[in-house]
N, C-alpha and C positions, 0 to 999 in steps of 0.2 A: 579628060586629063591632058592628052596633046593637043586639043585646041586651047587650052588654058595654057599650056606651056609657050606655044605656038602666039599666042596675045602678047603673053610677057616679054617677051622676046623684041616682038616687033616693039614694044613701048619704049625698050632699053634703044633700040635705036633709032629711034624718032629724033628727028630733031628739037619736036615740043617739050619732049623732058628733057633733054640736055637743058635749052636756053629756060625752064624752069628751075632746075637743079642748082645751076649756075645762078640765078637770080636768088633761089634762095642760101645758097651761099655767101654770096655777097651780105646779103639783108643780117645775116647771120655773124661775120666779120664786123661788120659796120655797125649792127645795134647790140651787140649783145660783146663779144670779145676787145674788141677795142674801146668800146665805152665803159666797160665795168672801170678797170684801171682810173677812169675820168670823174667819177661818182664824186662828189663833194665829202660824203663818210659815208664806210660800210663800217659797222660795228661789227665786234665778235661777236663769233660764233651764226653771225648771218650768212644764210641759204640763200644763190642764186641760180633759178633755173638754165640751162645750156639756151632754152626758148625762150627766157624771158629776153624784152627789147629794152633799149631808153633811149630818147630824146632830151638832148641838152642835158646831160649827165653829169656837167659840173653844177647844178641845180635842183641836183636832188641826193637827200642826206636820208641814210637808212640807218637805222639805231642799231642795237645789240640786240640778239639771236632772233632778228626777223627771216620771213618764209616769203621770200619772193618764187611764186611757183609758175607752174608749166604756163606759156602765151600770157604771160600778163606781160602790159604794155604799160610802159609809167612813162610819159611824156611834159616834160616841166617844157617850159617857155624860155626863150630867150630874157624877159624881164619878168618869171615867175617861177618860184622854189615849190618843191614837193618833198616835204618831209615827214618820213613814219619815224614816230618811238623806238624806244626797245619795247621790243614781245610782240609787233604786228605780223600778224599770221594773212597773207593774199592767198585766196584761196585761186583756182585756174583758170585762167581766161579773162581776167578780170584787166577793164581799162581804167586808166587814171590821166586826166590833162589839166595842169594846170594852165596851158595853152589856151589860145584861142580855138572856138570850133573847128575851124574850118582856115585853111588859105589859099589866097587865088592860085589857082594852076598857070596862071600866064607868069605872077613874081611871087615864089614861095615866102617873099617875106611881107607883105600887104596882109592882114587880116582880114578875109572875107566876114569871119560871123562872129557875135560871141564875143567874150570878155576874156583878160589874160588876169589870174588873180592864185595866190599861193594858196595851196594844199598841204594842213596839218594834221596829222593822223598821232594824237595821245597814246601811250602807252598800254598795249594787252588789247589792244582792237583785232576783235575777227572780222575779215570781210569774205564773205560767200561767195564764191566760182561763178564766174559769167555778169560779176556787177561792175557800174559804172561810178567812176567817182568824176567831178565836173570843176572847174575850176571855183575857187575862191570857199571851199567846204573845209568846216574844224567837225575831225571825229574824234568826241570826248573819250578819255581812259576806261577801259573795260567795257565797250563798249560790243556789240555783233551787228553786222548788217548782213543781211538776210539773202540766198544766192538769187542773184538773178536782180537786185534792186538797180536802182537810178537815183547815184545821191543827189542832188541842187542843191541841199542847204546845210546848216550846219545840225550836228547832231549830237543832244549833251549827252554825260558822261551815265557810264551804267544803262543802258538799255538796250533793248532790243529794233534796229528800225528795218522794215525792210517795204519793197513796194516800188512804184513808180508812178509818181516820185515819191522817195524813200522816208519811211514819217516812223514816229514810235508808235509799238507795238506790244512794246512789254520792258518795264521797269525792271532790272536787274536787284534781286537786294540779298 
């Protein structure tokens, strides 16, 4: 018990958890409290997590009483929109880019990889904790994607898809 105490202690005064703390403060100001305000539309009655992040936030439109939940990342592009319905349910963890994959680390604005293309997400879509959604993907109304999937393409309305990469599974009726 006192060398547990004794760890804790020393952690609090590390200097690696400060300039982490601070880092994630920052990250925290920057993607999530000064970008909500920025959003294109929040609809009523929409849920946003304290962890959720955005990228380019005047580029993405959230409908009525959506679940933006804990670490999801929704990142639209400087020339690409990312728009959910009313009733999209994000389950946690979950990324979304309508962005290019990837940008060079020497000029954050050169596209190293990947394609830039809007993300539409239809009304009453569930997506499952820890999935990926990929640029230029329409997920049809009523739709569930499965936790842990990798969407690439588009995905019609009513069904089930989940996988990687993410296919149907089961027709909703």
């Amino acid at each position: 018990m006192l060398n547990r105490l004794l760890t804790m202690i020393l952690v609090l005064f590390s200097p690696v958890y400060w300039r982490q703390s601070i880092k994630r403060f920052r990250f925290f100001i920057h993607d999530n409290v000064l970008a909500i305000p920025r959003l294109a539309a929040v609809g009523s009655g929409t849920t946003i997590s304290p962890s959720a992040s955005f990228a380019y936030p005047e580029n993405i439109s959230l409908g009525d009483n959506c679940l933006i939940n804990h670490n999801n990342r929704l990142y639209a592009g400087p020339e690409s929109k990312l728009i959910l319905s009313d009733g999209v349910l994000v389950g946690p963890d979950v990324f979304m880019t309508s962005d290019h994959f990837s940008r060079s680390i020497s000029n954050s604005l050169e596209a190293h990889s990947g394609k830039a293309a809007d993300i539409f997400i239809d009304r009453n879509v569930r997506i499952g904790a820890h999935s990926i959604i990929l640029p230029g993907v329409s997920i049809g109304q009523n739709s569930a994607i499965g936790a842990g999937s990798v969407v690439t393409g588009d995905i019609p309305a009513e069904v089930i898809a989940a996988g990687n990469p993410a296919r149907v599974v089961k027709k909703i009726s």
